[in-house]
N, C-alpha and C positions, 0 to 999 in steps of 0.2 A: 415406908414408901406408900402413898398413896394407891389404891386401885385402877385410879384412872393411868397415871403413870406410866403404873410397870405395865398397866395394858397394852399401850402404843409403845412401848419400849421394847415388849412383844415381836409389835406389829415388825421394828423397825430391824430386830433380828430374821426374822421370817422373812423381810424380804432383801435383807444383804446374803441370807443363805440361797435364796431364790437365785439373785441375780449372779451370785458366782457359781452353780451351778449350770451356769445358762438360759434362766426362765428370760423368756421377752413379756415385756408390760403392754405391746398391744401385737395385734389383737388376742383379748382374752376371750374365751369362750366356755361355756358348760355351765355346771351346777354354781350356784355362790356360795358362801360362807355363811349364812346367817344361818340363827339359829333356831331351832324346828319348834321353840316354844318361846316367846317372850321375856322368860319370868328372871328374874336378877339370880346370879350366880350364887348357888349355898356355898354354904361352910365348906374347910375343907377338914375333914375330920383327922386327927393326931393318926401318923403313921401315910396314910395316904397319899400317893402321888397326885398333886395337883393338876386337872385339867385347864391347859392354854385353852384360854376366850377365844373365839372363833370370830371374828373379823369377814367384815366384807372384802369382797374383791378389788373392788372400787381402792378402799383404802391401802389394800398390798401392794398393788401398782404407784398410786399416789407416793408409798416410799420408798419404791422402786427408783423411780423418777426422782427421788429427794428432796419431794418437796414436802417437808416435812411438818412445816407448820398446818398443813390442808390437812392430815392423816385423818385427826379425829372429824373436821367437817366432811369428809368424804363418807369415814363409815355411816357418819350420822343420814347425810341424805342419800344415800345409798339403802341404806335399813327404814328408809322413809319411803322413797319411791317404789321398792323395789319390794317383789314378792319372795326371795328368796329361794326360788327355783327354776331350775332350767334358763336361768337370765343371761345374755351373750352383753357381753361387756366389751366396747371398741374403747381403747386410750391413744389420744393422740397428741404426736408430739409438739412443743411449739412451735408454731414456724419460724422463718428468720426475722426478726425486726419485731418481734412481740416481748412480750415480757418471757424470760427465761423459766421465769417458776410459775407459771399462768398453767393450766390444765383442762382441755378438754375432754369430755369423754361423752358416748353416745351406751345407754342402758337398752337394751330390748328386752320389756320384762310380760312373757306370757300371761295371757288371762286366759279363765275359766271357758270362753266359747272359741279357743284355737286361736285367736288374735294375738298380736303384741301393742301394747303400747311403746312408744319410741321416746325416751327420756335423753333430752339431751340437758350435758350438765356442765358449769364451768366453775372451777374453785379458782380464786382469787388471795394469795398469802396479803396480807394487811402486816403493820407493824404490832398488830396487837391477837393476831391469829390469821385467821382465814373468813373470807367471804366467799357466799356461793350464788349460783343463782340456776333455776332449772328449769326447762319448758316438756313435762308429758304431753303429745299426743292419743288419742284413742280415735278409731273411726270404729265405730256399732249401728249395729242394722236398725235401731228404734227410731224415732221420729227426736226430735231434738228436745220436745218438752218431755217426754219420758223419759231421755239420754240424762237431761239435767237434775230432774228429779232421783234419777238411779243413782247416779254418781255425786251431786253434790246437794241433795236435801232439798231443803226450804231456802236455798240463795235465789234470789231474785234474779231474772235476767233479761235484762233492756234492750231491745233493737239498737244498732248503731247506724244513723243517719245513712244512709245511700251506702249502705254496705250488704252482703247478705248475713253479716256477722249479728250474734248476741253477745252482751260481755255484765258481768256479775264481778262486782270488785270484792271480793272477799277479803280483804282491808285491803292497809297502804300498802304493804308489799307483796299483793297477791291475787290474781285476777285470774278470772276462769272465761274462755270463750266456746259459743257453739257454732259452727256454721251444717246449715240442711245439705244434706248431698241428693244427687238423684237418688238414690239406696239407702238412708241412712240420713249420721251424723257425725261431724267432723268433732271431737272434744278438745281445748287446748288448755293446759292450765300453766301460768307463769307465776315462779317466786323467786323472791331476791332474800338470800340470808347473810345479816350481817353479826 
């Protein structure tokens, strides 16, 4: 059996013991799941009890809810946006008249000067996996061309016509905006994962 697999195969135990226990999948709140160093999982040495991968939160509720095909795109943009601490995780449910396995969720994921950035995220099951798409917020006290250079480099960012916005297309499915606040600057960055 594959790694990846029995990973989310894991996941999909974890969260049927979850939910007959009684866990609720929103709101979820505290610490997440990821894990405190990047690096690909060792060996597991003869004799050894194997340590379960440690999964986002994101994705526990995701099969919770049973939607099962999003599992893996959930941890993925979940372990993308997210700093993997103290993050308060909102899942909500579909509403009526929407697609039934459709999933929103809102990430608040702390940063280093006491802020939160607001991720809101939406996984999408396709017939060939899952799609996603997710919009971070950041509002920082720097001026907007500092803000952009802090956070996204050397991306260019263009006035947009009678707006007070800036927007940097960071490709086709990926776009960063700034807007000046009286304090500050507003950050927005939107992606679509198919």
């Amino acid at each position: 059996m594959n790694v990846r697999l029995a990973r989310y195969l894991l996941i999909l135990l974890i969260a049927v013991f979850s939910t007959a226990r009684g866990a609720q999948a929103e709101p979820v709140a505290g610490d997440s799941a990821r894990p405190a160093n990047n690096q690909s999982p060792q060996a597991v040495q003869p004799g050894a009890v194997p340590q379960a991968p440690e999964v986002s939160r994101l994705a526990l509720a995701v099969a919770q809810l049973g939607v099962l095909r999003c599992v893996e795109r959930a941890d993925q943009v979940a372990r993308f946006v997210g700093r993997g601490v103290k993050e308060v995780l909102i899942v909500d449910r579909p509403a009526r008249g929407t697609s039934a396995d459709m999933v929103a969720a809102t990430l608040l994921v702390p940063m280093e000067d006491g802020n939160y950035s607001t991720v809101e995220i939406n996984l999408f099951p396709t017939a060939s996996g899952c799609s996603a798409n997710y919009s971070a917020t950041l509002q920082v006290p720097e001026s907007c061309t500092q803000a952009e250079k802090k956070y996204y480099g050397d991306l260019v960012f263009k006035p947009l016509e009678g707006t007070p916005y800036r927007l940097s297309m960071i490709n086709d499915n990926a776009r960063a905006l700034s807007r000046k606040l009286s304090s500050g600057c507003l950050l927005t960055k939107h992606e679509a994962i198919r």
